[in-house]
C-alpha positions in Angstrom: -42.3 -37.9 -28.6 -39.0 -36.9 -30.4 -35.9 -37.8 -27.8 -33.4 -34.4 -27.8 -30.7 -34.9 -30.0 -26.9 -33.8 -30.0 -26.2 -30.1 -30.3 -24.3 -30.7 -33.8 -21.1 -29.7 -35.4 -21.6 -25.7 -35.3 -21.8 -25.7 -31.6 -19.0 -28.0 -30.9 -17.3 -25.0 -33.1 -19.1 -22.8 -30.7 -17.5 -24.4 -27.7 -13.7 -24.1 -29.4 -14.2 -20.2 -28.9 -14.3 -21.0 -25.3 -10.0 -18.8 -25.3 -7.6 -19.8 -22.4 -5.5 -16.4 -23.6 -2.8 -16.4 -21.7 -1.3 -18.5 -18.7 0.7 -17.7 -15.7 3.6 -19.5 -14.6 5.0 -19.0 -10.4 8.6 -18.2 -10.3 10.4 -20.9 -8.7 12.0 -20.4 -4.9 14.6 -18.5 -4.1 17.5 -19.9 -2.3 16.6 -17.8 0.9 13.1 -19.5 1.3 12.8 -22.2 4.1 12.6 -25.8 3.3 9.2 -26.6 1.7 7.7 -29.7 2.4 8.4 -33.1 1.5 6.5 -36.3 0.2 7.1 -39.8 -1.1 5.8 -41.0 -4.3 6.2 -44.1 -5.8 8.7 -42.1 -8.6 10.8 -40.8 -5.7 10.3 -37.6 -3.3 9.2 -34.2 -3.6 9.3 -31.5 -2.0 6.9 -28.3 -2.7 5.9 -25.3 -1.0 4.3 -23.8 1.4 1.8 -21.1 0.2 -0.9 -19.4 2.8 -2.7 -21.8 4.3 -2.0 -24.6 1.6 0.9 -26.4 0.6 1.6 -27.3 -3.3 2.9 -29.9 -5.3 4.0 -28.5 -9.0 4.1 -29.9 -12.0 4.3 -33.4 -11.1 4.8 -36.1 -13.6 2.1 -38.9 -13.7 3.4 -40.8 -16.8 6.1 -40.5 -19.3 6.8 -37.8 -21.5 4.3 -38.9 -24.9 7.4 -37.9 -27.1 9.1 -39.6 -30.3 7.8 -43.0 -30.5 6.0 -42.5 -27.4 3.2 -40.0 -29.6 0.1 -41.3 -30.2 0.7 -43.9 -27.6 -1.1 -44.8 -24.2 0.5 -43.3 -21.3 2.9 -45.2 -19.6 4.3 -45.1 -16.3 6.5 -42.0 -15.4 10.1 -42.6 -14.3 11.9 -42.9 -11.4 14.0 -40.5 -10.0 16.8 -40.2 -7.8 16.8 -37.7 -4.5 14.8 -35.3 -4.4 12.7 -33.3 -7.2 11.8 -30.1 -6.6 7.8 -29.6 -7.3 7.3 -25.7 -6.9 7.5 -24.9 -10.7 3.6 -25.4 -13.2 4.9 -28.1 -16.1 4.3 -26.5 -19.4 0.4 -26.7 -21.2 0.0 -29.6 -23.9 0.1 -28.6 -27.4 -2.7 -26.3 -27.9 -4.6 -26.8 -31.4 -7.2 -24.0 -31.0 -6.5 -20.6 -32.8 -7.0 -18.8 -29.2 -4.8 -21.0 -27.2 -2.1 -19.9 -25.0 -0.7 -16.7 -25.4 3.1 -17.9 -24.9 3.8 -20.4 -27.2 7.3 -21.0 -25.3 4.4 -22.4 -22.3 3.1 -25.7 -24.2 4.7 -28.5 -26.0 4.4 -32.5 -25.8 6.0 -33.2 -22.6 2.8 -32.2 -20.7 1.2 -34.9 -18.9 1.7 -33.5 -15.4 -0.5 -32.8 -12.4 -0.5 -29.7 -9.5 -1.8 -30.7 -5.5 -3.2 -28.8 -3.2 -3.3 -29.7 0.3 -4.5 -27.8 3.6 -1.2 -27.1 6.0 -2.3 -30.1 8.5 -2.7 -32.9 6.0 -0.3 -35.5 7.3 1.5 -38.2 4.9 -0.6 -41.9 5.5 -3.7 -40.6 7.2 -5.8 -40.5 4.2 -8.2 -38.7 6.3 -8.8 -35.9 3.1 -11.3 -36.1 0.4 -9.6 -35.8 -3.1 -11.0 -33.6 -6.2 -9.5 -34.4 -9.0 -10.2 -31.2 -12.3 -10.1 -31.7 -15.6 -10.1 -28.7 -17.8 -12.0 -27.7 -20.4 -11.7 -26.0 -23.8 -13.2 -28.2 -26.5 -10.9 -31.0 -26.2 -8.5 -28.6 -28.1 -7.1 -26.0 -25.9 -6.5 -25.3 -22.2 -4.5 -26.5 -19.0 -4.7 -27.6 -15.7 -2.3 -25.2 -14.2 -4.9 -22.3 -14.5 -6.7 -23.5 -12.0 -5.1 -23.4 -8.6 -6.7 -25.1 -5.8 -4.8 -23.9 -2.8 -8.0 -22.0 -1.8 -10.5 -24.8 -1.9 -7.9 -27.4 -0.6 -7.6 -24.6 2.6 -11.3 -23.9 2.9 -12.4 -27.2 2.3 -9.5 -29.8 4.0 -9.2 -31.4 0.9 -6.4 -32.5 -1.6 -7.2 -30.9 -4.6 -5.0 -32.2 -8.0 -5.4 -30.6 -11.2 -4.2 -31.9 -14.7 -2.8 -31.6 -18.2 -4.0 -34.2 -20.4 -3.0 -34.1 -24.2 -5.2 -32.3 -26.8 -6.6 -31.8 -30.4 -5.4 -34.6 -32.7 -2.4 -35.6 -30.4 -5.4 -36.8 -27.9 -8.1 -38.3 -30.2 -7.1 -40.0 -33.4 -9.7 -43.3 -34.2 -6.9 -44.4 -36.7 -6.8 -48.5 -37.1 -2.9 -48.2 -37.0 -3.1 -46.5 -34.0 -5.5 -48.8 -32.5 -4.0 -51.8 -33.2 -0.8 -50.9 -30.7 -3.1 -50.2 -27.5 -5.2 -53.0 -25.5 -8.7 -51.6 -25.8 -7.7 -50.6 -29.5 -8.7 -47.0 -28.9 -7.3 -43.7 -30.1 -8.9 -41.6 -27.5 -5.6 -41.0 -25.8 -6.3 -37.8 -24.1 -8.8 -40.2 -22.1 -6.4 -42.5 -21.7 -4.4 -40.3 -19.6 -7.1 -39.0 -18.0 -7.6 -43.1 -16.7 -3.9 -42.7 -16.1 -4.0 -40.0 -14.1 -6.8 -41.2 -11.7 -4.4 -44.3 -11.3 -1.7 -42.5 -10.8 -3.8 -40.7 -7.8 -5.3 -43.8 -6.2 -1.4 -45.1 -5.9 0.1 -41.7 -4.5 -2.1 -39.6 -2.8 -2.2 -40.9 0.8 1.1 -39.7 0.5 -0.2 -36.2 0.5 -2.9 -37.0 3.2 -5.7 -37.5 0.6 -8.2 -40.9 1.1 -7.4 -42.9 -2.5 -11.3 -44.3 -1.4 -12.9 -41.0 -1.7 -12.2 -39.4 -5.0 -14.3 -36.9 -6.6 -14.0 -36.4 -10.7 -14.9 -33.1 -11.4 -14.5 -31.3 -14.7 -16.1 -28.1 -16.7 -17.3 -28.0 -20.5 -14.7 -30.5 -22.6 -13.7 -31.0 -19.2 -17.2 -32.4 -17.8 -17.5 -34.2 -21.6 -14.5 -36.4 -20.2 -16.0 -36.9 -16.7 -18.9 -38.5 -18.6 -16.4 -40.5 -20.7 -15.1 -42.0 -17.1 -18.5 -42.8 -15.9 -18.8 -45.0 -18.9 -15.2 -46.0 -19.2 -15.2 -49.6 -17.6 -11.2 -49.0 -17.2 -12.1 -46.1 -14.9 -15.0 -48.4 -12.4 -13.5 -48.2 -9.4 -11.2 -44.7 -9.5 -13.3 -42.7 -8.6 -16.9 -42.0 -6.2 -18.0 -39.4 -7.2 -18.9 -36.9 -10.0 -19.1 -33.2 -10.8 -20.2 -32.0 -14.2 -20.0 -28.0 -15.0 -21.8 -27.1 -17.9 -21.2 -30.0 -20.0 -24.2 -32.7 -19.8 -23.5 -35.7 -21.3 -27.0 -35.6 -23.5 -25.4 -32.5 -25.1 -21.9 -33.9 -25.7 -22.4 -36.5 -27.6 -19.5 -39.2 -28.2 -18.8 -40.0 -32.4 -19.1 -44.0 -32.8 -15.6 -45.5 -33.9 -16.5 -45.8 -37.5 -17.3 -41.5 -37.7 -14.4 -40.6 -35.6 -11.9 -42.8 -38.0 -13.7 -41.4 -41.2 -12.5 -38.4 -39.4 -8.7 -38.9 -38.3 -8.3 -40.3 -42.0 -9.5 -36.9 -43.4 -7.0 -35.5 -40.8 -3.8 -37.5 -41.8 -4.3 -37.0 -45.3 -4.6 -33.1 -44.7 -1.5 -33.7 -42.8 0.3 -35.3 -45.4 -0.1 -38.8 -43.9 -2.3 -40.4 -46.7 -2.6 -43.9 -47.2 -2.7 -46.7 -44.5 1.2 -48.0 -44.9 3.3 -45.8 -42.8 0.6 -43.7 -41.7 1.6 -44.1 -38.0 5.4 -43.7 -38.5 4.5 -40.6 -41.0 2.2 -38.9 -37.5 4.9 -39.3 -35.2 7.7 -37.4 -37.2 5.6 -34.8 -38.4 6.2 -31.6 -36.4 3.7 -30.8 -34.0 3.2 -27.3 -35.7 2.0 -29.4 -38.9 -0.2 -31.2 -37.1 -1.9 -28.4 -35.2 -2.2 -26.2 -38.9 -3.6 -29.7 -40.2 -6.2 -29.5 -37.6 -7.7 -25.8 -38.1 -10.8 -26.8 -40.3 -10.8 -30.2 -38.9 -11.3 -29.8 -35.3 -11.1 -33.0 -32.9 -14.8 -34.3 -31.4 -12.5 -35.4 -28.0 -13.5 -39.7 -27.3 -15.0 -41.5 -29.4 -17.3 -44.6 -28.6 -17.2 -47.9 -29.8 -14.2 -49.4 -28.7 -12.9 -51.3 -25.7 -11.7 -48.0 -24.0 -15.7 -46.5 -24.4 -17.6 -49.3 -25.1 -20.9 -46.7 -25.5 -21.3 -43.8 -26.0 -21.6 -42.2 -22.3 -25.4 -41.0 -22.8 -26.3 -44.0 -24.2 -24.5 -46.1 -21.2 -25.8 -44.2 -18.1 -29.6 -44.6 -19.6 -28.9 -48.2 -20.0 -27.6 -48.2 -16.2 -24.8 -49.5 -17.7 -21.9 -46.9 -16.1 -19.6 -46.4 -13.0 -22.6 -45.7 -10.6 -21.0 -42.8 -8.0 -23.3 -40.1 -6.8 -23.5 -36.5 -9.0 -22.6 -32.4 -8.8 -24.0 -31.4 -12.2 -25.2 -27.9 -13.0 -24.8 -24.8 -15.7 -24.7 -21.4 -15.6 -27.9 -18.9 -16.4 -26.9 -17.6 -19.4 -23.9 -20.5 -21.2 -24.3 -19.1 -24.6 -23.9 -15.6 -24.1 -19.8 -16.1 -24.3 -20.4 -18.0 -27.5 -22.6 -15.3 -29.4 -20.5 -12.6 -28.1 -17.3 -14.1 -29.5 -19.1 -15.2 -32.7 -21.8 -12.6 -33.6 -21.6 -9.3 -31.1 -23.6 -7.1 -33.6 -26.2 -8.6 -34.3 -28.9 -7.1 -35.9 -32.8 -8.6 -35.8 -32.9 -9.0 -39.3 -30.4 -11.6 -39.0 -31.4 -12.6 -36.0 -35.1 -13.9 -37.7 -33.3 -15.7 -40.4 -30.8 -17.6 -38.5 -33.6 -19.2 -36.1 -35.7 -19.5 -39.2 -33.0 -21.5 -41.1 -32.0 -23.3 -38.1 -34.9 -24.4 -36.8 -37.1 -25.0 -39.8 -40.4 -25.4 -39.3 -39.9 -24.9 -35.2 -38.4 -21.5 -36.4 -42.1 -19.4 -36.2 -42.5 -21.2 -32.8 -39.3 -20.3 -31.7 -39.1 -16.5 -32.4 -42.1 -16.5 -30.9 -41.3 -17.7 -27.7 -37.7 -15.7 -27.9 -39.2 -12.7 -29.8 -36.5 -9.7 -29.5 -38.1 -7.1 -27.6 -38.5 -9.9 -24.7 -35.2 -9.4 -24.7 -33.8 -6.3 -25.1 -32.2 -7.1 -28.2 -31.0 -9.7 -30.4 -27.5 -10.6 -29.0 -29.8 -11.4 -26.0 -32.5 -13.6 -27.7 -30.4 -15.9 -29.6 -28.1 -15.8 -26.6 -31.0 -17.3 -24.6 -32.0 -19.9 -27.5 -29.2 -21.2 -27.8 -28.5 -21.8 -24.0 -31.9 -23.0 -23.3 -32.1 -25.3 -26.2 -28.4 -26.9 -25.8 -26.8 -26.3 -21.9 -29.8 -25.5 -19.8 -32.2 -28.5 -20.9 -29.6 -30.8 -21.4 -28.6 -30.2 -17.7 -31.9 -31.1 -16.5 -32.1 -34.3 -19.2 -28.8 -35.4 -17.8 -29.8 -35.1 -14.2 -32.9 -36.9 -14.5 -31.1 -39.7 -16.5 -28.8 -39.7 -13.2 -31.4 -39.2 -10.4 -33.3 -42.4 -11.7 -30.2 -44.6 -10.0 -27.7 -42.4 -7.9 -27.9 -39.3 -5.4 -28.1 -36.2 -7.8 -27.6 -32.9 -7.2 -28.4 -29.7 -9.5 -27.3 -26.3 -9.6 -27.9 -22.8 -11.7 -25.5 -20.6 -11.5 -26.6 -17.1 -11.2 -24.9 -14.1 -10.7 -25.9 -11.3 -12.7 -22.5 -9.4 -12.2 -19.9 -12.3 -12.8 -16.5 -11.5 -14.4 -16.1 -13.5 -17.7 -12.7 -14.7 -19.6 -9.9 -12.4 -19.9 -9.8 -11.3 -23.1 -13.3 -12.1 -23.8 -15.1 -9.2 -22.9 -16.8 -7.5 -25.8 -17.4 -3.5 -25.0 -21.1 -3.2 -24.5 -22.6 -6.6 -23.9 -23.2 -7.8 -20.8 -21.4 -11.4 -20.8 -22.5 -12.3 -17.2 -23.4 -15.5 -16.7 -22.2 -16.8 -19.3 -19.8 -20.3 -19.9 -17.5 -20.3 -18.0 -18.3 -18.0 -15.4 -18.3 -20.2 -12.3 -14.6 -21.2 -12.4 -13.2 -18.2 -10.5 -15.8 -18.8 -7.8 -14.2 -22.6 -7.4 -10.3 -22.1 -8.0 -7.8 -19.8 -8.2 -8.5 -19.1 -11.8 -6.2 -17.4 -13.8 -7.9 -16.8 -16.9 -11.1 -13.9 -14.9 -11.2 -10.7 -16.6 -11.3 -8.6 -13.3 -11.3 -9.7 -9.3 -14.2 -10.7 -7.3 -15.9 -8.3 -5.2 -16.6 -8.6 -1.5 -20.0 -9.9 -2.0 -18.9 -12.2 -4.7 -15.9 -13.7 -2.5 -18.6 -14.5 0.1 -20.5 -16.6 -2.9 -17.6 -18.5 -4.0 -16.5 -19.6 -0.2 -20.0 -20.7 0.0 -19.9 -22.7 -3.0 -16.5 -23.7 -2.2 -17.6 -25.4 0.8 -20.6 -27.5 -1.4 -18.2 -28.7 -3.5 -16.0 -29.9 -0.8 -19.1 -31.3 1.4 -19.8 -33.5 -1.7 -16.6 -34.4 -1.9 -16.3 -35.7 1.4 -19.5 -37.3 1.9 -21.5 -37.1 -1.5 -24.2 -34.8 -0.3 -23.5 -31.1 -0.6 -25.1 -30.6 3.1 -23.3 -27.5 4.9 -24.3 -26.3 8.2 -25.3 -22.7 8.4 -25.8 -22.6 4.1 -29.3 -23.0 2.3 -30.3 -26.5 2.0 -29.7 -28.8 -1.2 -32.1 -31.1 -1.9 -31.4 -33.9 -4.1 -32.8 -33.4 -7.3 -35.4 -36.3 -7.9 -38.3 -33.7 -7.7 -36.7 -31.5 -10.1 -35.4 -29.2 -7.5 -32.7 -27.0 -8.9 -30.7 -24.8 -6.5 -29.9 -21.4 -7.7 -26.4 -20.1 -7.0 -26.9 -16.6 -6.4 -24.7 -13.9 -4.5 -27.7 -12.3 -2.7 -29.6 -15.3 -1.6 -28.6 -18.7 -2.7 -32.1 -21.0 -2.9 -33.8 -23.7 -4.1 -36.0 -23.4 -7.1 -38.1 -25.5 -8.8 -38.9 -23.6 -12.1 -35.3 -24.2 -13.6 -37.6 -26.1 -16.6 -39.9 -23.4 -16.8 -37.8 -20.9 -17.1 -35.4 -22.6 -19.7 -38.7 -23.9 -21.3 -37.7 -27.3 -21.8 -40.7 -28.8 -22.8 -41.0 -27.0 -25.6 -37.2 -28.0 -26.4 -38.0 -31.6 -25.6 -40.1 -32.2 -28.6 -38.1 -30.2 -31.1 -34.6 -30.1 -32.9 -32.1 -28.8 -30.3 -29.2 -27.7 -33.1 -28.3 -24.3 -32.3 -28.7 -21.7 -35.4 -25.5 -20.3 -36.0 
């Protein structure tokens, strides 16, 4: 039987559409506000702000500015400060090296690698009585930032401490060069995964300060976001961080790692485009090069994120947690109904069935008859639809359920579909006439206080994400997602799946069934466009 393979290049292009469009930054306080409160890091003290029934920490460094001589560097510890820093202002995005990236470019540069917390009002300094999430964004490794994603809401609903990060992007993250190897421990160039280690650290150090439990720390990420989660579980550098895991619609089948020999085929490529050729002086040549160069450099040579094959990612993460060879913590992982809709909207709104035919034909090959007939068009209502549900069934939905089974063999897993017909999509996304519901990307404003939604949640809606808000934080606490008064979550070793849904959240069990993965199982899984 033929083992499901990586999606390919073309949807790792795919997942680069994913825009962050624009970004939002608080004003800082005015004189006339009261005192906020006040912690203790080991850096020095801070004092943020009170904020509803939350209190936040802003913009928060957890290592030193990756500047200069410091680019292309592992993190290093932040500085010290004297008296008292004032923590109510977002730090600015990391360089952003996707075309749609942030809409102010004044809002991103190199000095990014900073963190936001959440905490409910009570939280007391030393209890570490409080669960910890810790988010990682996504964006294909290339774009995004953790300040679109508030947590004062779940860090309310949920008592939790709730820290969400910048770590850096593109090339400036993930650069398998030799030269750049040599100057690190585990000789890696995966750096934005090195701060991502760094941060975690940074966390189990300083967050009974905030009243968060360094013991109980849950990972959690979404797309590039849940790709780097599954780096940590294999990352032997991260054992230990962390206990447990939530992956949002990024399975670690599906993301594949490139082995250290592809990944530095691929930096070299990217140097030389950036005027870097040659190995003497190659470094030195990176690190005075404007970032602008570096991001134009980039455009037709996008970043894969981690590679494997070095100390810092020994195996590729897949490959690691088949072998029961990972950081064993219990696991969150899920998708939503319809991933690929934001994708083919973005890429190919009009559609036609002509083209429709040939693409599955061409990218399927001698599956391609098979496939349109299982996905013919007028199952569908029309071709946007039908390659929509391909591709999201071949790449995101199976792979979710491959991933999970992989996990449920050894830990406590737990699976999710999210479904709501009616869901806002990305700001800016929105193409006039195709229904985008569902699609990637569409469970974040039911979890945080996303910026990035292209219109607020209704009533009904609100009363979803509190209920999903308070899964997440159950897990966080305790690793099961067990709430009393909500539907039930099995674990799913059975196959059970529950189903997210705004009018009755339930368990299902025909999540393969109706994503056909059987069929998918035994037959190429690259996407055709």
């Amino acid at each position: 039987m033929r083992r499901p393979t990586s999606a390919g290049p073309l949807l790792g292009a795919a997942l680069a559409l994913v825009a962050l469009l624009a970004s939002a930054l608080p004003a800082a306080a005015s004189a006339g506000d009261p005192p906020g409160p006040e912690v203790t890091v080991a850096q020095g003290r801070l004092r943020g702000r009170d904020h509803d029934g939350a209190q936040k920490f802003l913009g928060v460094p957890y290592a030193a500015p990756p500047v200069g001589q410091a680019r292309l560097r592992a993190p290093r510890e932040p500085r010290r400060w004297s008296g008292v820093r004032e923590a109510d202002r977002q730090a600015p995005a990391c360089v952003q090296f996707s075309p749609f990236g942030l809409a102010d470019p004044q809002a991103a540069g190199e000095d990014c690698l900073y963190l936001d917390v959440y905490r409910p009002k009570g939280a007391r300094a030393g209890s570490r009585a409080l669960p910890v999430i810790l988010w990682l964004h996504g964006g294909g490794y290339s774009q995004g930032t953790g300040t679109q994603f508030g947590g004062r809401t779940m860090a309310d609903l949920t008592n939790s401490v709730v820290v969400s990060i910048n770590y850096r992007l593109g090339q400036l993250g993930y650069l398998q060069l030799p030269e750049l190897e040599r100057e690190n421990a585990p000789r890696s160039g995966s750096f934005g995964l090195m701060d991502q280690v760094r941060a975690l650290r940074w966390t189990r150090e300083n967050i009974a300060a905030f009243g968060g439990n360094p013991g109980s720390v849950t990972v959690s990420g979404q797309s590039a976001g849940s790709g780097s989660v599954c780096a940590l579980l294999a990352a032997p550098s991260a054992a230990g961080l962390f206990h447990r895991a939530v992956l949002q619609s990024g399975p670690c089948t599906l993301l594949r790692t490139p082995g250290d020999a592809q990944a530095g085929s691929q930096a070299r490529a990217f140097a030389e485009r950036a005027g870097c050729a040659g190995p003497a002086g190659v470094a030195t040549c990176l690190r005075a090069a404007p970032a602008a160069a570096l991001v134009e450099a980039a455009r037709s040579l996008p970043t894969s994120g981690p590679a494997s094959g070095d100390g810092l990612l020994p195996l590729d993460p897949a490959a690691a947690i088949g072998s029961g060879n990972w950081n064993k913590v219990p696991v969150l992982i899920g998708s939503t109904r319809s991933e690929s809709r934001l994708f083919v909207a973005l890429s190919q709104p009009r559609l036609t069935e002509q083209e429709y035919t040939a693409q599955v034909l061409a990218g399927y090959g001698a599956a391609g008859p098979e496939v349109l007939a299982r996905y013919p068009v007028s199952a569908y209502g029309s071709p946007y639809l039908a390659l929509s549900a391909v591709m999201t069934d071949s790449s995101f939905a199976c792979h979710t359920a491959w991933t999970a089974q992989l996990f449920a063999r050894q830990v406590a897993t737990y699976a999710y579909e999210f479904d709501d017909p009616d869901s806002p999509t990305l700001a800016g996304a929105q193409v006039p006439g195709l229904d985008e519901s569902n699609a990637h990307s569409a469970e974040l404003a039911y979890l945080y206080d996303f910026t990035m939604g292209d219109r607020p949640l209704t009533a009904v809606q609100v009363a979803l994400a509190t209920e999903m808000k308070r899964y997440w934080g159950a897990f966080a606490r305790s690793g099961s997602p067990a709430v009393p008064g909500q539907p039930a979550w099995p674990a799913t070793g059975t196959g059970s799946v529950l189903t997210l849904n705004p009018v009755a959240t339930r368990t299902s069990s025909s999540f393969a069934a109706d994503h056909q993965c059987a069929f998918w199982r035994t037959r190429p899984t690259r996407p055709p466009l």
